[in-house]
VOGU-3710 file (C-alpha; in Angstrom, 3 decimals, decimal comma):
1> xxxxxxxxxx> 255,310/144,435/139,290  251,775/145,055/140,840  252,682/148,666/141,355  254,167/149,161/138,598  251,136/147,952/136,697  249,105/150,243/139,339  250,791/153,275/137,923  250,065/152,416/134,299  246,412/152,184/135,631  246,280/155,287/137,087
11> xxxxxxxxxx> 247,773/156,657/133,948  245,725/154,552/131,556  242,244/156,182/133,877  243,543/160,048/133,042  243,347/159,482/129,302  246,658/161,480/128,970  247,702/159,021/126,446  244,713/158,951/124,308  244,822/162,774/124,223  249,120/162,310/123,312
21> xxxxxxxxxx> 247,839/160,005/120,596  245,473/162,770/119,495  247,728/165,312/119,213  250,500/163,520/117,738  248,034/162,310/114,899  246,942/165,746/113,966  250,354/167,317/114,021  251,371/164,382/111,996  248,476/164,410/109,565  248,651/167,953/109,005
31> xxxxxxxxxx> 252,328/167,958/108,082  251,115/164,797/105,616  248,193/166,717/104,054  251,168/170,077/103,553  253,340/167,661/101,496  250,835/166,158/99,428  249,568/169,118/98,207  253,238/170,059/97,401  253,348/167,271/95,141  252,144/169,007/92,611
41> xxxxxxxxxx> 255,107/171,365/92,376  257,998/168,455/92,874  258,885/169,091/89,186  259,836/173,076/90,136  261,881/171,996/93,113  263,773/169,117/91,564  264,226/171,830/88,455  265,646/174,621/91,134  267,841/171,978/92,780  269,941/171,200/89,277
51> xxxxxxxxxx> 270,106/175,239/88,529  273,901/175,407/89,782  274,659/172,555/87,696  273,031/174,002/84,522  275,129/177,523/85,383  278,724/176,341/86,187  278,382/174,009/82,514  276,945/176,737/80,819  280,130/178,871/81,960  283,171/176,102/81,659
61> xxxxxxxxxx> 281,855/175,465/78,173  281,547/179,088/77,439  285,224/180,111/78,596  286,520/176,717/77,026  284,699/178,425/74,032  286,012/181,337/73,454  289,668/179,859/74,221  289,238/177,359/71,219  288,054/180,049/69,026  291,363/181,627/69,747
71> xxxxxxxxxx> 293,232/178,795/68,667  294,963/178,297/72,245  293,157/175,429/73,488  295,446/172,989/74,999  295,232/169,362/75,273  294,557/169,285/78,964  291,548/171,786/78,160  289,958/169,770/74,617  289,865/167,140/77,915  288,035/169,643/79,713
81> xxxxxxxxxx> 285,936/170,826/76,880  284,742/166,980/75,837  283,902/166,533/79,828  281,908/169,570/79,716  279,501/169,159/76,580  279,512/165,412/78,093  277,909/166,498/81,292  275,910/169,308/79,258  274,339/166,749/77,424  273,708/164,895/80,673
91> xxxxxxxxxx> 271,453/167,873/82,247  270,130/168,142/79,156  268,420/164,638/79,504  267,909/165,091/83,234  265,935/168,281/82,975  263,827/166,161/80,193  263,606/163,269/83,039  262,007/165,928/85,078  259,953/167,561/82,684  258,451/164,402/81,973
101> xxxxxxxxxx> 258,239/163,364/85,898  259,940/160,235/84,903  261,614/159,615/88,684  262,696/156,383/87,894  265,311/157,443/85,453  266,915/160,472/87,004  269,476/158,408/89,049  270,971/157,074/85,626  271,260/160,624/84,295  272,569/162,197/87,785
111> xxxxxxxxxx> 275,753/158,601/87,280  276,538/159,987/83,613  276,297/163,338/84,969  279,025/163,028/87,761  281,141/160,694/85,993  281,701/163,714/83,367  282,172/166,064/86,454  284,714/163,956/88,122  287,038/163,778/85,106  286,106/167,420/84,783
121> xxxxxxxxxx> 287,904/168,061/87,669  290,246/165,322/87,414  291,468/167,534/84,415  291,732/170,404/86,507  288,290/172,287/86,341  286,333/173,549/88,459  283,085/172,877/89,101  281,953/175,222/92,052  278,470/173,804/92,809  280,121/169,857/93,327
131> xxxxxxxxxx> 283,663/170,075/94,770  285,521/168,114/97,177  283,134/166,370/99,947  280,145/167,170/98,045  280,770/166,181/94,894  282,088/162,553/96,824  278,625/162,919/99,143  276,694/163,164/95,611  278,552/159,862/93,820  278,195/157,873/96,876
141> xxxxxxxxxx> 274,254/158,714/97,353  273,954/158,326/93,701  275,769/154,959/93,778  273,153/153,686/96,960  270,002/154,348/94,893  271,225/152,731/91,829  272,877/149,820/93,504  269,121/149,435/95,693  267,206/150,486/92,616  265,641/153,311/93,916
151> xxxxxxxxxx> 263,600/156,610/92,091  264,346/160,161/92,557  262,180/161,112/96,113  261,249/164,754/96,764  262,902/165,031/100,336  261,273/168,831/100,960  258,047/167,815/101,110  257,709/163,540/100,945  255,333/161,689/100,781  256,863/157,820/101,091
161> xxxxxxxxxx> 257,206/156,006/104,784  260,842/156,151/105,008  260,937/160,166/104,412  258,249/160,956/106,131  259,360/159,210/109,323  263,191/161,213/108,487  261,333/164,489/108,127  259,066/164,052/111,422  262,270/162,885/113,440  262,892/166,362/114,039
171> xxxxxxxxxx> 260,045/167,834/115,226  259,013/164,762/117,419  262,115/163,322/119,235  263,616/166,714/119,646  262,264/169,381/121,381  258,741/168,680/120,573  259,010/165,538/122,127  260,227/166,752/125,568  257,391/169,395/125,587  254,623/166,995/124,933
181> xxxxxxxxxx> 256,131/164,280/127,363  256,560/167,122/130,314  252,765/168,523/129,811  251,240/165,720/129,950  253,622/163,605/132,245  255,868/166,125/133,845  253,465/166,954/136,873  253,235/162,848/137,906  254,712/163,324/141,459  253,187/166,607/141,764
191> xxxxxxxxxx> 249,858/165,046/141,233  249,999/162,746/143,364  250,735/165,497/146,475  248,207/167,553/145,316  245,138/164,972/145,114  246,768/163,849/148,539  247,321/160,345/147,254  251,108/160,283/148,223  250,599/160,117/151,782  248,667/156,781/151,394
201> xxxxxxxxxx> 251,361/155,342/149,427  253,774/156,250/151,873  251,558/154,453/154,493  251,637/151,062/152,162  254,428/148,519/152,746  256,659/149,737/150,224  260,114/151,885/150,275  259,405/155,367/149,314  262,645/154,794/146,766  261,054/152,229/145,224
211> xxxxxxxxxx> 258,259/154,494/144,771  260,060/156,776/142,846  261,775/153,728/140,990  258,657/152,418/139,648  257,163/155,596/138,792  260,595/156,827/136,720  260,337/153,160/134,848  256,594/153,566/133,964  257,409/156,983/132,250  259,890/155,358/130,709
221> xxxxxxxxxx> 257,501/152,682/129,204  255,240/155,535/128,118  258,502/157,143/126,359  258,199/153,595/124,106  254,535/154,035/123,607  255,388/157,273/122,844  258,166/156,328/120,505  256,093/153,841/118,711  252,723/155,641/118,377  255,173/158,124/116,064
231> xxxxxxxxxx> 256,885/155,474/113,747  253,451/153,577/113,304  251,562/157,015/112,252  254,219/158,014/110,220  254,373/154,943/108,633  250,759/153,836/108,060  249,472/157,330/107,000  251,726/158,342/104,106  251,783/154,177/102,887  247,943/154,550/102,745
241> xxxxxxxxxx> 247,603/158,315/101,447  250,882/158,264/99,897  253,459/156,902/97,641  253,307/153,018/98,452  257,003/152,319/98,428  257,441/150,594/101,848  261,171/150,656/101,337  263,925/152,143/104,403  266,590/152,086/102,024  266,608/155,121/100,661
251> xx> 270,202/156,890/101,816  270,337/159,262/104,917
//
C-alpha cells in the first residue's frame, strides 16, 4: 500500500495529470463550442435526414396515380394508395414540426408516419429508404422516445449530456485514449532507469515483481481517473452551456 501510494506521489509531483486534464478539457470544449454553433442549422439537417422519405411517397403515390387514372387499380393497391397519402400527410406535418423547431412533437409524427409505412409494405409496397431491419430499427427507437417521453435530439452535432458523452466515446476511449495514456504514462519504467531511480528501488526490501505489480496497478488507477475526468467534462460542460436535459435515456 505505501508504495503504491509512493508511485501516485511521484506521479501526482510530475503534473502529468493536470496537463491530461488540460488537454482533455480543450479537446472536449472545442468539440462543445463546434456543436453549438451548429445549432443553428439543426432545422437543415433534421430536413435532409426525412428527404428519402419525402421522395419514395412522392413516387408510390405518383405510380399509384397514374394506375387509378387508368381505371386498373386493384384492391390490394386503393390499400396501398390510402397508406401512401396517409404517410404523405404525415411528412407533411413533420416537415411543419421542423419548420417550426417544435422537437417535442416530431416523435408523434415520425409513430403516424411508420405505422402508414408498415401497412404500406404489409400491402406489398415498397418503401426503399425503410425496409426490413431498418424500418424495425426506426419503430423500435421511435417506440423508446415516446414510451420515455423524449424530444427529437440532433445526434450530428449535440449538445445534451447523454449525446455528448456518446459522441466523445469515440475519440476518447479509442485510439485517442491509448495515445494520450502512452505519452504521458507510457515511458514510467523508462523513467525511472533513466533518472537512475530504479537501482535504489531495487536496493529497498521489496521483490522487483512486486515492483512492477504496483506500478501496472497505479496506471491502472490513473486509467479510472482518466475514465472519469472524461464522463464528468462531458457531462458538466454541455448541462451548463447546453441543453439542460440531464436524461441517459435517450436510445443508443
Amino acid at each position: 500500500m505505501k508504495t503504491f501510494l509512493f508511485e501516485l506521489k511521484k506521479i501526482g509531483r510530475q503534473k502529468k495529470l493536470l496537463w491530461l486534464f488540460i488537454i482533455i478539457l480543450f479537446c472536449i470544449s472545442g468539440l462543445f463550442i463546434q456543436n453549438h454553433q451548429k445549432q443553428s442549422t439543426m432545422s437543415e439537417r433534421a430536413s435532409k435526414a426525412i428527404k428519402p422519405y419525402i421522395a419514395d411517397s412522392d413516387t408510390s403515390y405518383r405510380i399509384l396515380k397514374e394506375i387509378e387514372m387508368e381505371g386498373s387499380l386493384t384492391d390490394v393497391q386503393k390499400e396501398q394508395l390510402e397508406e401512401v397519402i396517409g404517410l404523405g400527410k404525415a411528412l407533411v406535418d413533420w416537415k411543419d414540426a421542423i419548420y417550426n423547431k417544435q422537437w417535442d412533437k416530431i416523435p408523434i409524427i415520425e409513430r403516424e408516419f411508420l405505422k402508414h409505412v408498415q401497412q404500406y409494405v404489409t400491402h406489398g409496397g415498397e418503401f426503399e429508404s425503410l425496409e426490413g431491419i431498418e424500418l424495425e430499427t426506426a419503430m423500435k427507437k421511435n417506440d423508446w422516445l415516446l414510451n420515455h417521453d423524449l424530444p427529437y435530439m440532433d445526434e450530428a452535432f449535440p449538445v445534451t449530456p447523454a449525446l455528448f458523452v456518446k459522441e466523445n466515446v469515440s475519440l476518447f476511449w479509442g485510439a485517442g485514449a491509448i495515445f494520450l495514456l502512452l505519452l504521458f504514462f507510457g515511458n514510467i519504467i523508462a523513467t525511472e532507469k533513466e533518472n537512475h531511480t530504479w537501482r535504489t528501488l531495487t536496493t529497498q526490501p521489496i521483490p522487483k515483481g512486486n515492483i512492477i505489480v504496483v506500478k501496472y496497478i497505479s496506471l491502472l488507477f490513473l486509467v479510472l481517473i482518466f475514465l472519469v475526468m472524461i464522463l464528468s467534462i462531458c457531462i458538466i460542460i454541455p448541462f451548463i452551456f447546453g441543453e439542460r436535459v440531464f436524461n441517459f435515456q435517450y436510445p443508443q
